[in-house]
VMD Tcl script that builds the backbone (N, CA, C; Angstrom):
set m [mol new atoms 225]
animate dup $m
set s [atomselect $m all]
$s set {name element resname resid chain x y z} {
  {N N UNK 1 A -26.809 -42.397 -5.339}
  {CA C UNK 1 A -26.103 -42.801 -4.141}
  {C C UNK 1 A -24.846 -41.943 -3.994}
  {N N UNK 2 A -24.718 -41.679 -2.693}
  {CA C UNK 2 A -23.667 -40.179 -2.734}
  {C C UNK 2 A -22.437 -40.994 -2.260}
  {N N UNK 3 A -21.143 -40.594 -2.807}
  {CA C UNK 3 A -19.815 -41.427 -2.190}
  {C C UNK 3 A -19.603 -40.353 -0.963}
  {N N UNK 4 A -18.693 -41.577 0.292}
  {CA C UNK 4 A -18.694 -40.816 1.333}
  {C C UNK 4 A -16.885 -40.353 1.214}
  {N N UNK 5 A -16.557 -39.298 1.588}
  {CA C UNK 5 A -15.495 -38.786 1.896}
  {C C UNK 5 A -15.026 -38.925 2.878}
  {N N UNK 6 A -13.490 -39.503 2.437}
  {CA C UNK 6 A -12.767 -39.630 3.850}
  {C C UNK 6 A -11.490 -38.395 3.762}
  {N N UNK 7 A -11.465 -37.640 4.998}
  {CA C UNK 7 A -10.708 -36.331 5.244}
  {C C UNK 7 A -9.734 -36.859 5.239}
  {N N UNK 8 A -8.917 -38.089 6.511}
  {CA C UNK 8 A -8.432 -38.567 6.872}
  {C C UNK 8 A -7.029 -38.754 5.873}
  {N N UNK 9 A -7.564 -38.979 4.615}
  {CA C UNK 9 A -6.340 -39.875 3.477}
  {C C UNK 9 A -6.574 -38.383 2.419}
  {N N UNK 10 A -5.241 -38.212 2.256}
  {CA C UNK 10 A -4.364 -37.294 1.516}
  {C C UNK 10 A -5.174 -37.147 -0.103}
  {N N UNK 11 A -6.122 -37.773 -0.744}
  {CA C UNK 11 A -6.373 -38.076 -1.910}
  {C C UNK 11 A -8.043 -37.830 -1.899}
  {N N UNK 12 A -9.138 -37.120 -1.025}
  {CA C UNK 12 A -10.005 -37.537 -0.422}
  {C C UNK 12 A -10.991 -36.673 -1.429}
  {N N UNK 13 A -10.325 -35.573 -2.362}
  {CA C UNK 13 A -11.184 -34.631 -2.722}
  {C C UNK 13 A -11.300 -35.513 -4.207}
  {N N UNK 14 A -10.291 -36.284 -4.500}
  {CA C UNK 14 A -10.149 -37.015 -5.971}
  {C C UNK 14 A -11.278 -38.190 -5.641}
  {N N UNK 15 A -11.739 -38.592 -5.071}
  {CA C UNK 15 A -13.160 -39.105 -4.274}
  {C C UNK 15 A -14.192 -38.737 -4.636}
  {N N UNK 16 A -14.810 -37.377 -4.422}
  {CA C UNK 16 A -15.756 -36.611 -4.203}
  {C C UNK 16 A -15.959 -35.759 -5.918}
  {N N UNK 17 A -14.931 -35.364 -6.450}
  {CA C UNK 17 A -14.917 -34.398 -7.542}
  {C C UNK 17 A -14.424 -35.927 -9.148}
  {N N UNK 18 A -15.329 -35.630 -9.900}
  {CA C UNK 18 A -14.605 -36.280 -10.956}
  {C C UNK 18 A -13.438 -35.300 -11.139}
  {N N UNK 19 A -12.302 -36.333 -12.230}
  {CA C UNK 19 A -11.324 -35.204 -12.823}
  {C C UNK 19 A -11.914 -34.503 -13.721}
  {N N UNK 20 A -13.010 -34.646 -14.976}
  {CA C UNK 20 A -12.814 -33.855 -16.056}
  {C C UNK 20 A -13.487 -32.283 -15.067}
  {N N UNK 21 A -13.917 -32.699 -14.018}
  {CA C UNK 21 A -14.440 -31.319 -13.495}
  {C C UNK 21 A -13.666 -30.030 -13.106}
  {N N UNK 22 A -12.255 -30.388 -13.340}
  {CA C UNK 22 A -11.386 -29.364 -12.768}
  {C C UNK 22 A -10.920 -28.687 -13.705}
  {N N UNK 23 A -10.954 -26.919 -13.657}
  {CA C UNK 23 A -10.575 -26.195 -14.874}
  {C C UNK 23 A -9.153 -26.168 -14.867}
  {N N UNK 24 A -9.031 -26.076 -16.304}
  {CA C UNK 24 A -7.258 -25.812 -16.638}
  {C C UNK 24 A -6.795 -24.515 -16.278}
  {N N UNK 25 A -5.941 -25.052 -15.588}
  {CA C UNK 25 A -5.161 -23.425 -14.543}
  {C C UNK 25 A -4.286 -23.051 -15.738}
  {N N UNK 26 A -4.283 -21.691 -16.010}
  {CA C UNK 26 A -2.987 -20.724 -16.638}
  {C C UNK 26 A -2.228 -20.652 -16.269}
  {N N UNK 27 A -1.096 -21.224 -17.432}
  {CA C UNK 27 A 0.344 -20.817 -16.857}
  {C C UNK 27 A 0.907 -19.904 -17.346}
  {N N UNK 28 A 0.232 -18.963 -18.195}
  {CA C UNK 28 A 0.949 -18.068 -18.499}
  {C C UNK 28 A 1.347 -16.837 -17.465}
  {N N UNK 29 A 2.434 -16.311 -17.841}
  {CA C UNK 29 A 2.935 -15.518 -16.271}
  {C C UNK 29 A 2.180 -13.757 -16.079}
  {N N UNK 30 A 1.610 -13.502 -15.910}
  {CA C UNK 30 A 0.569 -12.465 -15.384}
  {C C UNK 30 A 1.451 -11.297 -15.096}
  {N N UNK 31 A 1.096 -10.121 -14.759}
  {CA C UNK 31 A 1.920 -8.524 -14.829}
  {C C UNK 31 A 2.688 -8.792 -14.030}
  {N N UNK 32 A 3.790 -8.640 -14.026}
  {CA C UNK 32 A 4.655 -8.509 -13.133}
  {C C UNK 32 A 4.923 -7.102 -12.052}
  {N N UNK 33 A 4.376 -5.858 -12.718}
  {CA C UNK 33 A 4.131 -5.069 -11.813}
  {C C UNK 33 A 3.356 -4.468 -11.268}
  {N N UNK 34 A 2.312 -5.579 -11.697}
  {CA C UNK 34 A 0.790 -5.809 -10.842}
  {C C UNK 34 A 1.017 -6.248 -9.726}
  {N N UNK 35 A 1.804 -7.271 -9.581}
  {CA C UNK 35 A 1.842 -8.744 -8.459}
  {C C UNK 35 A 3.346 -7.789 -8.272}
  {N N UNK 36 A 4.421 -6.844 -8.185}
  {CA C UNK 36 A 5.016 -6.256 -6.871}
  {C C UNK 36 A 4.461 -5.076 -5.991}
  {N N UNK 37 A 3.338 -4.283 -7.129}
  {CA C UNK 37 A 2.436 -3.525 -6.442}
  {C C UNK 37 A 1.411 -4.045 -5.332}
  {N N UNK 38 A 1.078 -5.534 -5.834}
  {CA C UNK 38 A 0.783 -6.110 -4.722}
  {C C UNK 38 A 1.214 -6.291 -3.574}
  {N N UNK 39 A 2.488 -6.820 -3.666}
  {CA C UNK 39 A 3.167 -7.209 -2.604}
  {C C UNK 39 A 4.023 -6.483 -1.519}
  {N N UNK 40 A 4.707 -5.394 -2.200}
  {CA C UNK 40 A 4.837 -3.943 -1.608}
  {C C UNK 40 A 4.262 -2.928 -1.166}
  {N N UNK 41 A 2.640 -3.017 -1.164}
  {CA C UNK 41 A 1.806 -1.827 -1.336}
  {C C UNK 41 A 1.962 -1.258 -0.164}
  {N N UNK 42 A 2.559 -1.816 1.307}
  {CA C UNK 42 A 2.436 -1.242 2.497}
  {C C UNK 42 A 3.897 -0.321 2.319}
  {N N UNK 43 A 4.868 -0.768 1.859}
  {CA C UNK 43 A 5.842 -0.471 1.905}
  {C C UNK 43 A 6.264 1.239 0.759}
  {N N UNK 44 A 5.319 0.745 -0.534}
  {CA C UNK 44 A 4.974 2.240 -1.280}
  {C C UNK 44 A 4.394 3.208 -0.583}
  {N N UNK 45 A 3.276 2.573 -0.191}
  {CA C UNK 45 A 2.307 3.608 0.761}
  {C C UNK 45 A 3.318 4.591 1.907}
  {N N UNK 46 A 3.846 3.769 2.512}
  {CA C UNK 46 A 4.771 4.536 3.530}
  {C C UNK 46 A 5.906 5.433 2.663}
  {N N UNK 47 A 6.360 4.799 1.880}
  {CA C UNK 47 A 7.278 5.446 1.727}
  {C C UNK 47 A 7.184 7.091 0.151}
  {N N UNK 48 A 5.917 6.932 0.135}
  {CA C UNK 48 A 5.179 7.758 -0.489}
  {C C UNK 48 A 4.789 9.091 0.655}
  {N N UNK 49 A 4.120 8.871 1.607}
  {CA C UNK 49 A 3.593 9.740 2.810}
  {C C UNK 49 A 4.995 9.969 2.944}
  {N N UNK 50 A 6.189 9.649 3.079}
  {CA C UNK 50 A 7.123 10.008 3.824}
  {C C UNK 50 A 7.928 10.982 3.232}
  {N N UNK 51 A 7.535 10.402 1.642}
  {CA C UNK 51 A 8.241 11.976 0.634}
  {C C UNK 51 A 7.197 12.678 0.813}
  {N N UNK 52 A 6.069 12.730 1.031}
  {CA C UNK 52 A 5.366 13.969 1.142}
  {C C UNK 52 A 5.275 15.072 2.227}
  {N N UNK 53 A 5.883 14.296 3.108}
  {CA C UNK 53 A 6.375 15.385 4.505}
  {C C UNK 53 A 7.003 15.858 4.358}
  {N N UNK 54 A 8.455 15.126 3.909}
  {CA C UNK 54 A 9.827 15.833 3.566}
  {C C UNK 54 A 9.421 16.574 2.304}
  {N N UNK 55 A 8.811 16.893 1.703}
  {CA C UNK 55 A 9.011 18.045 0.983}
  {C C UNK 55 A 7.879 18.658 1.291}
  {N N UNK 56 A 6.746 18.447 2.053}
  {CA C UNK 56 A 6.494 19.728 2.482}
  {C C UNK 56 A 7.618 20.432 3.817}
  {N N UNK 57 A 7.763 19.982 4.066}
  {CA C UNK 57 A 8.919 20.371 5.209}
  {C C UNK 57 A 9.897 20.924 4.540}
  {N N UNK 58 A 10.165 20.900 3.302}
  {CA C UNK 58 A 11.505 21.451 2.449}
  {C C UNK 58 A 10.739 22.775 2.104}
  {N N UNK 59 A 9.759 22.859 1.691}
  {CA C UNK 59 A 8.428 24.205 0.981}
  {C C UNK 59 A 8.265 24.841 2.041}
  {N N UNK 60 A 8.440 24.659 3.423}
  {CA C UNK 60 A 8.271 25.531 4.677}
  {C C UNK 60 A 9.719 26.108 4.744}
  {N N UNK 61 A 10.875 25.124 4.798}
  {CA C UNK 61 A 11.732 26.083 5.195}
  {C C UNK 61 A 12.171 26.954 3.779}
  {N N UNK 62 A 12.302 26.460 2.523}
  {CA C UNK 62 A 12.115 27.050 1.549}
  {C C UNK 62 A 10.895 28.880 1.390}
  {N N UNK 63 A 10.125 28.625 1.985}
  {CA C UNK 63 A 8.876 30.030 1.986}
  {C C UNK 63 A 9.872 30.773 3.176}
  {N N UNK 64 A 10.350 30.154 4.787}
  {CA C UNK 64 A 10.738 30.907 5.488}
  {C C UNK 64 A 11.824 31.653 5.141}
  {N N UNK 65 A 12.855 30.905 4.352}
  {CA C UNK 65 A 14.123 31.170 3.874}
  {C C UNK 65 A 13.929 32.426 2.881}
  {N N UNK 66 A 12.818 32.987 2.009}
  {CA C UNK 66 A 12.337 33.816 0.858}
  {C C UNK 66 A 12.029 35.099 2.209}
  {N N UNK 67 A 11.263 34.308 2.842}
  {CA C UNK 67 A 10.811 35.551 3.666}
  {C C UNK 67 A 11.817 36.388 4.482}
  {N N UNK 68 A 12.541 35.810 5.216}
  {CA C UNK 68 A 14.117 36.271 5.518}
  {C C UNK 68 A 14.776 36.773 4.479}
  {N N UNK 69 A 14.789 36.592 3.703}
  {CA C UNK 69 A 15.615 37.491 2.454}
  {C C UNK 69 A 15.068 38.411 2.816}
  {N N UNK 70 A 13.840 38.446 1.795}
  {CA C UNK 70 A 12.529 39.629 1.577}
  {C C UNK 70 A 12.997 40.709 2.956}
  {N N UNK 71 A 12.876 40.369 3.855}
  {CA C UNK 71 A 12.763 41.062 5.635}
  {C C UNK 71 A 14.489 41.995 5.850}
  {N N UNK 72 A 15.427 41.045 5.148}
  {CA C UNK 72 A 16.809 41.741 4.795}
  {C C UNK 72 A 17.184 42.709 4.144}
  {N N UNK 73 A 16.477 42.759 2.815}
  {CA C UNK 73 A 16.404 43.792 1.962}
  {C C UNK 73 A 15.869 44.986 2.541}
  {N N UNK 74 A 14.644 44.722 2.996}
  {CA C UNK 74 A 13.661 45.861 3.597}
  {C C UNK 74 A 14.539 46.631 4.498}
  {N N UNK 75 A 15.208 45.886 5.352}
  {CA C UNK 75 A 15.648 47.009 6.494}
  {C C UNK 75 A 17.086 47.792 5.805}
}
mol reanalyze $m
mol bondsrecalc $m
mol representation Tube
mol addrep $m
């Protein structure tokens, strides 16, 4: 005979589930710079791409800046 569940009342799943059925949750505290890599990842991501412009953008004017020398000497 199946018990019926009521949604209604705050307690409804302690109804339906015995207790010994529920696994023991860990409390031990997990990586910590697992779970900010998590939580930042949009914010690394960007700000990763953003050093990678700026220094290619530094390696351009850096090559132009060599080449202007180079072009000084010559004449």
């Amino acid at each position: 005979m199946k018990k019926r569940i009521c949604i209604s009342q705050t307690h409804y799943l302690q109804e339906a589930l015995p207790t010994g059925s529920w696994t023991q949750v860990s409390r031990k505290k997990h990586n910590p710079l697992k779970r900010l890599l998590k939580r930042y990842q949009k914010g690394i991501d960007t700000a990763l791409a953003a050093m990678a412009i700026g220094i290619m953008f530094l390696a351009g004017i850096w090559v132009f800046l060599i080449q202007l020398a180079e072009f000084g000497f010559n004449s």
